[in-house]
C-alpha positions in Angstrom: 86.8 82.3 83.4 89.8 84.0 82.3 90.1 88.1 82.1 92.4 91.2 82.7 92.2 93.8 85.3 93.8 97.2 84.6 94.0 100.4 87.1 95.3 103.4 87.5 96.0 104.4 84.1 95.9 108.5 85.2 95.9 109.6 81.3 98.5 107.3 79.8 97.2 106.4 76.8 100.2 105.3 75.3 100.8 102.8 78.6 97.1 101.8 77.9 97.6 101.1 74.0 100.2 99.0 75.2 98.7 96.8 77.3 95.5 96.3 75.5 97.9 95.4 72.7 99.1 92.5 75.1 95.5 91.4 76.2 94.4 90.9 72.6 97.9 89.1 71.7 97.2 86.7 74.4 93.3 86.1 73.3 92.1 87.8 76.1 88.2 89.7 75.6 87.4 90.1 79.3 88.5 93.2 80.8 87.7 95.1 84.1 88.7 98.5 84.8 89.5 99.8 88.3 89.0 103.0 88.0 91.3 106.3 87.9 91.3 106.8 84.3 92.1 110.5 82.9 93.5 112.6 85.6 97.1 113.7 85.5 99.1 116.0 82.9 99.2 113.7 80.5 97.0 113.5 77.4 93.5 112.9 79.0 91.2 112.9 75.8 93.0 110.0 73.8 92.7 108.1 77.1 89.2 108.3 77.4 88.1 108.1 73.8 89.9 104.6 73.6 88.1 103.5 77.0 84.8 104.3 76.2 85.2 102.4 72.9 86.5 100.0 75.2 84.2 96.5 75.8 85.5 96.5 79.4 83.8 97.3 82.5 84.9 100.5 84.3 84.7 101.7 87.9 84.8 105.4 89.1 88.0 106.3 90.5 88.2 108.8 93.9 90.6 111.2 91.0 88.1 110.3 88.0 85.1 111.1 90.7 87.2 114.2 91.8 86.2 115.5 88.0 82.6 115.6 88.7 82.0 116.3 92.2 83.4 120.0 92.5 83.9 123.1 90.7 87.1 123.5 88.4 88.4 126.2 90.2 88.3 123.8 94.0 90.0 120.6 91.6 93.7 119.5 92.2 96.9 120.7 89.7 96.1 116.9 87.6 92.4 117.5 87.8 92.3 121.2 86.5 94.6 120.3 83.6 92.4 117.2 83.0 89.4 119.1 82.7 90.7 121.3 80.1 91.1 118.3 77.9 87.7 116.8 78.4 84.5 117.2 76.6 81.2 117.2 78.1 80.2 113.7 76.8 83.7 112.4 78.7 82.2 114.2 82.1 78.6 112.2 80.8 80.4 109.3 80.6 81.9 109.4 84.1 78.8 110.4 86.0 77.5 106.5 84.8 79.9 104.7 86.2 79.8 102.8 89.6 81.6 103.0 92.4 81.3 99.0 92.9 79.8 95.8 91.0 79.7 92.3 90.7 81.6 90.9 87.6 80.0 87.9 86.2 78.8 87.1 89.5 82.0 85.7 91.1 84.3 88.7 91.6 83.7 91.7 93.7 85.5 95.4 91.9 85.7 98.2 93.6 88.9 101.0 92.9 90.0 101.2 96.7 88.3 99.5 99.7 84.8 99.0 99.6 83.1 101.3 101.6 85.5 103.7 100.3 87.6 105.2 97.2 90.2 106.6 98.6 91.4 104.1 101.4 94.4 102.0 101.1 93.5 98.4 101.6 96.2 96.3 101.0 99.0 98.9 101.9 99.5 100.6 105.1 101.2 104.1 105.3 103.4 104.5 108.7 103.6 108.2 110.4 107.1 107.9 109.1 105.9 107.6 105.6 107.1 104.1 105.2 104.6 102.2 103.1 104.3 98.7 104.6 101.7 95.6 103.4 99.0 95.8 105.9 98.4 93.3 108.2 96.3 90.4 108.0 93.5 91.7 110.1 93.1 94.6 109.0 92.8 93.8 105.5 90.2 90.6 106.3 88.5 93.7 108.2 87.5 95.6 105.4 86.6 92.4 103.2 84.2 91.6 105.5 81.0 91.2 104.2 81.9 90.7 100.6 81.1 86.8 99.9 82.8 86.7 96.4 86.1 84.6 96.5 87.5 87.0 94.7 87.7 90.9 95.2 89.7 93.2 93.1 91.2 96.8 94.1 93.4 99.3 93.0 94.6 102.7 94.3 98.0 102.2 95.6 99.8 101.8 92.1 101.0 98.8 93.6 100.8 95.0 92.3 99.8 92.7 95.1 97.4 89.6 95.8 96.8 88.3 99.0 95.0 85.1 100.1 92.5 85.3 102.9 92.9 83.1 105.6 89.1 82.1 104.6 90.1 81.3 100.9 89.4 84.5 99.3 91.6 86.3 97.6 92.3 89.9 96.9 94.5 90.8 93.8 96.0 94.8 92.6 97.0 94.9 89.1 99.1 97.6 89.8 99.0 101.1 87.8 98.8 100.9 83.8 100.1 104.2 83.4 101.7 105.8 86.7 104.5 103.9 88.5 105.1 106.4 91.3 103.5 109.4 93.2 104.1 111.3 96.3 100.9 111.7 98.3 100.1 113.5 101.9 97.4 111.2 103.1 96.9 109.7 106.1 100.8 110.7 105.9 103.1 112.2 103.6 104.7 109.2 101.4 106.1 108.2 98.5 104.9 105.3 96.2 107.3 103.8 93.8 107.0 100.8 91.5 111.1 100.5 90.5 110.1 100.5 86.5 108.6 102.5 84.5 106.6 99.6 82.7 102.8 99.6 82.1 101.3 96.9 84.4 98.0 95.2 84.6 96.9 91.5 85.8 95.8 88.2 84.0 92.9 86.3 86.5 91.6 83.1 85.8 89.9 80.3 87.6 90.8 76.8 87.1 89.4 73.8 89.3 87.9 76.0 91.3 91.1 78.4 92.0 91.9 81.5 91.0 95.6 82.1 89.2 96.9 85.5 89.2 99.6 86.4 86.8 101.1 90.2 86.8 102.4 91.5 83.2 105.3 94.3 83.2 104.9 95.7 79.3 107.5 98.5 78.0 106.2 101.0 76.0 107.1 104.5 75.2 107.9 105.8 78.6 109.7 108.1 77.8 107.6 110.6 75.9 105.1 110.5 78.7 107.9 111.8 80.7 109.1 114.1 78.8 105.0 115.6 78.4 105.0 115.4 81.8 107.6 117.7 82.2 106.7 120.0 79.9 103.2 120.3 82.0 105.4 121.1 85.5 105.7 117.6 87.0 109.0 116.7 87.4 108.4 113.6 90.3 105.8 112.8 88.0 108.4 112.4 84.6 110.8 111.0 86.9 108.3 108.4 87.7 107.7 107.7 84.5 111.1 107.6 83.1 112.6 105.2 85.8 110.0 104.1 88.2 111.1 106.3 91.3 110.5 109.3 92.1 113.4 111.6 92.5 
């Protein structure tokens, strides 16, 4: 079984075009999406349209659920503008996806923890707003109950696989299409990637074990920034254009 897991991609469709170019340059058909798909001020509607053309299976995001849940006027600065974009076929769309599956029986995909879609798993935000890999415990804590040996997640924007002491392991691709974010849960924090390269993983079981491989494509970063600007984000752009926020 080989395939590619992508995440995060927040309305980058020109982070997306890139990395799907790299999938299908590597002979790669298999694709899971994690989830957090359109929202942001970037250009939501090409985003979506290439995704549901997409032969890929998709999660519900907690910022693509965010779309669908509440009333425009109670939605987020990157929701509203997302909204705008959208067609009611998009919003139909989104209402069918799961929170949760089983991919081809052996790997568990959810966007964030499993019981939950905004919970960081693998990451652990300090009252000082250092964000620190969680501990061991705590991380085999909320894979409890999941038998597959391997479980997929996203959320964080931040590329990580960690083996279980039990064998499992659980893999982030990392963010497609935003490297960086400031966010005020469970404390205020900054996440920051250090590039602004799309990123997505390559999974595949050999013998028995499952290889993870992380792929850093360049693509047009730079005119996502400069759209995000123009739409009032300038953490956002600077994301974008360098992989920190400043």
């Amino acid at each position: 079984m080989r395939f590619a897991a992508i995440a995060d991609i927040h309305g980058n469709h020109l982070a997306l075009q890139a990395v799907l170019s790299d999938i299908r340059a590597l002979g790669i058909s298999g694709i899971v999406d994690l989830g957090d798909m359109v929202s942001g001020p970037l250009n939501a509607r090409p985003t979506i349209d290439i995704l549901m053309e997409l032969d890929a299976v998709h999660l519900l995001g907690n910022h693509d659920r965010y779309l669908i849940d509440r009333p425009h006027e109670k939605m987020s600065s990157w929701e509203r503008l997302t909204y705008t974009q959208l067609e009611p076929r998009h919003l139909d769309w989104l209402r069918t996806l799961p929170a949760n599956c089983i991919y081809r029986d052996q790997v568990f995909l959810c966007h964030a923890t499993p019981d939950d879609d905004e919970t960081y798993w693998l990451d652990t935000v300090l009252p000082s707003g250092e964000v620190l890999m969680s501990s061991l415990e705590s991380i085999e804590a909320k894979a409890a109950g999941v038998p597959q040996s391997l479980i997929l997640c996203a959320h964080t924007h931040l590329a990580r696989a960690v083996r279980l002491r039990d064998g499992r392991l659980i893999v982030n691709p990392g963010s497609v299409g935003s490297p960086g974010y400031r966010a005020g849960k469970p404390h205020p924090h900054v996440v920051e990637a250090g590039s602004p390269d799309a990123r997505y993983a390559i999974v595949e079981r050999i013998d028995g074990d499952w290889e993870v491989t992380f792929r850093h494509i360049p693509y047009d970063h730079d005119a996502m920034a400069e759209l995000a600007r123009r739409n009032g984000q300038p953490e956002l752009a600077s994301a974008l254009a360098t992989g920190w926020i400043r």
